[in-house]
C-alpha positions as CSV (number, residue, x, y, z in Angstrom):
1,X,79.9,39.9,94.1
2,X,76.3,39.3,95.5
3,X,75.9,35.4,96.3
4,X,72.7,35.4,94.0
5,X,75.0,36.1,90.9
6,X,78.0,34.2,89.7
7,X,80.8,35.9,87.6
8,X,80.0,33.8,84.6
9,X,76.6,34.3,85.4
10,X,76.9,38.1,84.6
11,X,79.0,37.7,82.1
12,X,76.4,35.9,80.0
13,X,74.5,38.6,80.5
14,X,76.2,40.8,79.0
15,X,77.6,38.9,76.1
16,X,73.8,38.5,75.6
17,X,72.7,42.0,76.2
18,X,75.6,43.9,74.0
19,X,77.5,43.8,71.1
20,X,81.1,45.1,70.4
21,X,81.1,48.4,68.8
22,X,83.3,52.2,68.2
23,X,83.1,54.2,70.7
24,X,81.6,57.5,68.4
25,X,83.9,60.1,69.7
26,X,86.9,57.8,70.5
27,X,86.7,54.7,67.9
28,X,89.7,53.7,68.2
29,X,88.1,51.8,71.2
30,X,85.6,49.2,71.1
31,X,82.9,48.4,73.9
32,X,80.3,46.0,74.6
33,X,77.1,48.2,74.9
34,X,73.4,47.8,74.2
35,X,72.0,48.6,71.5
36,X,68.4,49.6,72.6
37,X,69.6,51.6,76.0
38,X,65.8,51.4,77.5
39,X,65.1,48.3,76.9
40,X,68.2,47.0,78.6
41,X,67.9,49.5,81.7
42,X,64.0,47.9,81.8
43,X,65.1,44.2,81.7
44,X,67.8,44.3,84.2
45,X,65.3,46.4,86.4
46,X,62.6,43.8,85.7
47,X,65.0,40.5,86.1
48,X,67.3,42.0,88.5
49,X,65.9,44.5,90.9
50,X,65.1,41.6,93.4
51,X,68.5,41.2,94.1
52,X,69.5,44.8,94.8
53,X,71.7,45.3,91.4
54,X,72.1,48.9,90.1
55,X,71.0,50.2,87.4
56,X,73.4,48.6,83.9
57,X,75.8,52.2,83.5
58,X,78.8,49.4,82.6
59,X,76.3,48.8,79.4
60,X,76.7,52.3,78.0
61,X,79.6,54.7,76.4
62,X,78.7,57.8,78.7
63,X,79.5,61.6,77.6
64,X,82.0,62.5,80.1
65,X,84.2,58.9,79.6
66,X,84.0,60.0,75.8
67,X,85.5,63.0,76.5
68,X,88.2,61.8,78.8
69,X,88.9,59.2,76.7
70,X,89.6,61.1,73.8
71,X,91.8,63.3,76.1
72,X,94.1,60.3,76.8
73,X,94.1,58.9,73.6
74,X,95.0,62.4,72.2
75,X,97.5,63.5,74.8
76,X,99.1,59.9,75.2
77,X,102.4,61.5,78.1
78,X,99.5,61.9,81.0
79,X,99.2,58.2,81.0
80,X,102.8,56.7,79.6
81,X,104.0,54.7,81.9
82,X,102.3,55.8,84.6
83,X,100.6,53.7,87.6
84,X,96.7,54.6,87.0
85,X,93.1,54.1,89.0
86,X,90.1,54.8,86.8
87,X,87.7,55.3,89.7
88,X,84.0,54.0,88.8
89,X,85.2,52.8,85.5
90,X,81.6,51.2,84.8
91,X,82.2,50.1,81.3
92,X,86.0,50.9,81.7
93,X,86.6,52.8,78.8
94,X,88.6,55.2,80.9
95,X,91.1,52.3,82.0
96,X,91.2,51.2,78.2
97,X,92.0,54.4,76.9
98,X,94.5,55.1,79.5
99,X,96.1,52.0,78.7
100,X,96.4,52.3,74.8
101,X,97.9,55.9,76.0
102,X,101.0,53.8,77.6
103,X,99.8,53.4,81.3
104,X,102.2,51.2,82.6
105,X,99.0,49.9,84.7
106,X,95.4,50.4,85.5
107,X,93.1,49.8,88.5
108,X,89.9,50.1,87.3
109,X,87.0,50.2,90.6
110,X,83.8,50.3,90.6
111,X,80.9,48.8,92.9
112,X,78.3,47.1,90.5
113,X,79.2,43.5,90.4
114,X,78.3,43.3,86.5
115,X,80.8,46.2,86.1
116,X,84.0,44.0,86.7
117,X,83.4,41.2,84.1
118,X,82.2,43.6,82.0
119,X,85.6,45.6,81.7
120,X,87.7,42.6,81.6
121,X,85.6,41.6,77.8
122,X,85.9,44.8,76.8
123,X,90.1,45.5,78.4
124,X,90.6,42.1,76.0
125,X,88.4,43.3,72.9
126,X,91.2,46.4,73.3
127,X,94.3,43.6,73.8
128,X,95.1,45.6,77.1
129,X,94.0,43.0,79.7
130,X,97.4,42.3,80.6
131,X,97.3,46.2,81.5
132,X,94.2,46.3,83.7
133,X,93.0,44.7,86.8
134,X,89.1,45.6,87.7
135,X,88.3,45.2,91.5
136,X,84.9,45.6,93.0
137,X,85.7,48.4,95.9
138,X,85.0,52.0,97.0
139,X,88.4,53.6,97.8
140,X,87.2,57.0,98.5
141,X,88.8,58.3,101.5
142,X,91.8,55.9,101.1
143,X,95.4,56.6,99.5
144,X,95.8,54.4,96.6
145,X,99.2,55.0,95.2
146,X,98.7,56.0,91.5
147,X,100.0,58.8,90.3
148,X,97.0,59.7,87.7
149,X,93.8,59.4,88.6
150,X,90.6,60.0,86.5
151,X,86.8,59.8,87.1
152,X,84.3,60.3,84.1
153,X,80.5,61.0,84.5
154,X,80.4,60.9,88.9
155,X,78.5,64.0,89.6
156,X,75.3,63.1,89.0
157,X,73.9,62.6,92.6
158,X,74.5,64.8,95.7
159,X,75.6,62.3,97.9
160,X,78.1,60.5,95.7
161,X,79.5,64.7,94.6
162,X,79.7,65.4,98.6
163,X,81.7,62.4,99.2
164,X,84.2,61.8,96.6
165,X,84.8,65.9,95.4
166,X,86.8,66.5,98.7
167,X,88.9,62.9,98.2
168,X,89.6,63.7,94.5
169,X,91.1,67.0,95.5
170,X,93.2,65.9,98.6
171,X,94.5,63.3,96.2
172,X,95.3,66.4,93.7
173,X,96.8,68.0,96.6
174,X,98.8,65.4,97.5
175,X,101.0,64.7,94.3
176,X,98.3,62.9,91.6
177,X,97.1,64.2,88.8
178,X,93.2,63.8,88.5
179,X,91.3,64.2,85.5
180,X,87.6,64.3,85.3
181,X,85.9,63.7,82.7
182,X,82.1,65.3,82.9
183,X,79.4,67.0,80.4
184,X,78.3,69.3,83.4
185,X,76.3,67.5,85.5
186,X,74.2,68.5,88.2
187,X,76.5,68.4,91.3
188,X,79.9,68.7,88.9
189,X,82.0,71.4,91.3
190,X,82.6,74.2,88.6
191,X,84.3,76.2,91.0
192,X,86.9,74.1,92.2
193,X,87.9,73.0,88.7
194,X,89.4,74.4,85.4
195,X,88.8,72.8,82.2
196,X,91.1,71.5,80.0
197,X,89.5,70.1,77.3
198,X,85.6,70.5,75.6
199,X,84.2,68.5,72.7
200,X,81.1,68.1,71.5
201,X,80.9,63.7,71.8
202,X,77.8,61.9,70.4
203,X,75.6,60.3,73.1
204,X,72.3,58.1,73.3
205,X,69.5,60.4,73.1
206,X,67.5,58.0,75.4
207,X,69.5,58.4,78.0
208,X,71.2,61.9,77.9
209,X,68.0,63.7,76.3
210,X,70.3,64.8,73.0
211,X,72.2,63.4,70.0
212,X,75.4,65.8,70.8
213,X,76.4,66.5,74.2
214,X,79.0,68.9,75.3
215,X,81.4,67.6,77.8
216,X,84.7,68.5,79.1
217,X,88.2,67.5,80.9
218,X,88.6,68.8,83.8
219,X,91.2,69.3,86.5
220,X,91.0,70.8,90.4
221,X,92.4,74.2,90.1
222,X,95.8,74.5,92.1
């Protein structure tokens, strides 16, 4: 957490900035999300930018967590009982979902500092708190001992894609299942991956440029 910005400090924020609402393609999950997506992304910009904070992606139900939360919720043996890390779990609808599923635990990571009080409202609006534990940390590279792992909407930026693709696959490789959930974003690697899933999930139109976007499960081929 940035000195500049106390836990309950950004979690005033959001209770401010969002309201508790279904999630359109998986409603039997409720977030706390904005309900004017560019006006949010301009305030915290506006109010926040001085202090280096990341744009608010914890704020919004993207297309490819839709996707892969619907998988879980669906399909509820890949999570039952199972130890779990939701890797850049933003709002952590993932974590949630995989929790309802019967996850006998989930980590859920990610680095914006509003991102970890953010999941713990919305892992309680679920009554899965108990279930999850959000921690501010990158863990590519590292081995962190769960069995599934799952990743929604993290191919949108060369960098990020170059970095965590290969980790994500040695973790494959090395005994985890790892699920990604992704509408086919820019850097997505197609060719390394088979797709499980597709569904057509209803997004913001001010943020994904359509009303309907088609996104899909994926797993790294064997």
């Amino acid at each position: 957490m940035s000195a500049a910005i106390r836990p309950e400090e950004a979690l005033a924020f959001i209770r401010a900035e969002t309201r508790a609402r279904p999630v359109p393609h998986a409603p039997e999950i409720v977030l706390h999300v904005a309900d004017e997506a560019t006006a949010l992304w301009q305030r915290t910009e506006e109010e926040l930018a001085e202090i280096g904070l990341p744009p608010p992606f914890w704020a919004f139900a993207w297309a490819g967590g839709q996707a892969l939360a619907r998988y879980l919720l669906d399909n509820p043996g890949i999570a039952a009982g199972r130890q779990v890390l939701d890797f850049a779990s933003g709002s952590g609808l993932v974590a949630i979902a995989a929790a309802k599923a019967g996850a006998a635990h989930v980590t859920a990571t990610d680095l914006d500092p509003f991102a970890i009080p953010a999941i713990g409202l919305n892992a309680a609006a679920n009554g899965v708190a108990d279930r999850i534990t959000a921690v501010r940390a990158d863990l590519v590279g590292t081995r962190p001992g769960a069995d599934l792992v799952l990743a929604a909407d993290i191919f949108y930026e060369r960098d990020l894609a170059a970095a965590v693709a290969p980790w994500l696959a040695e973790l494959e490789a090395g005994g985890a299942t790892v699920l990604i959930g992704d509408p086919g974003r820019s850097y997505l690697p197609r060719e390394r991956l088979e797709a499980l899933a597709t569904y057509a999930v209803p997004v913001t139109r001010a943020l994904e440029d359509a009303e309907i976007k088609r996104s899909s499960v994926w797993r790294f081929r064997a």
